[in-house]
N, C-alpha and C positions, 0 to 999 in steps of 0.2 A: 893341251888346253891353251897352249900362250898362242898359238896359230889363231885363235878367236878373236884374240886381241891385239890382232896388229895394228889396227887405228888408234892405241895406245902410245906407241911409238914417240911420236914428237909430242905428245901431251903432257901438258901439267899439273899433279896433281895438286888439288886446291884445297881440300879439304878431308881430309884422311886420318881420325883417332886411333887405330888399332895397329897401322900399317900396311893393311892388303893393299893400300893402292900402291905404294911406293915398293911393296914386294911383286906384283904383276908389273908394274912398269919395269924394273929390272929385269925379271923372267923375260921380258919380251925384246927390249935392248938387248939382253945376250943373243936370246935367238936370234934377231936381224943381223949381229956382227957376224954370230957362224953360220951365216947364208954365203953357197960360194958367191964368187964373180962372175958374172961373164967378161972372158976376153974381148978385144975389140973387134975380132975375126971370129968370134962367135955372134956379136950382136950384127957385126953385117950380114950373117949369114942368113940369120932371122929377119934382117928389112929386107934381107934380096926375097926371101921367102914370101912375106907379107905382099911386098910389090908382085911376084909373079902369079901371087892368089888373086891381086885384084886387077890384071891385065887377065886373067882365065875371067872372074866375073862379068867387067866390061864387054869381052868377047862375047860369050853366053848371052848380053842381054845386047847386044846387038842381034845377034839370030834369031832371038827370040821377037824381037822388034821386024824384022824382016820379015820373019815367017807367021808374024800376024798373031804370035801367041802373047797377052801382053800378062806382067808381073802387076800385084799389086800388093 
């Protein structure tokens, strides 16, 4: 359930009689801290990834331009 509410996160609650807000704000605080990490050699690994998706995209719609099929 606390996965629903990750835009909870940095929020504040402002008005809360019973306390659910301030116990889902917690529930969700823990879950974000036990999220791993990515290392730093994992997250380049991921932008090299992203980059060579979108030089294959670029490519594609060049040929695709060339050969007269057009995207829209």
């Amino acid at each position: 359930m606390i996965k629903r509410f990750i835009q909870v996160y940095r929020g504040n609650v402002v008005y809360d009689t019973k306390g659910y807000g301030k116990k889902l704000k917690i529930g969700v605080e823990n879950y974000i801290q036990g999220l791993s990490k990515k290392s730093l050699a994992e997250k380049q690994q991921a932008i090299a990834w992203c980059e060579k998706m979108l030089d294959k995209f670029k490519e594609m719609m060049q040929k695709a331009i060339i050969d007269g099929i057009g995207y829209s």
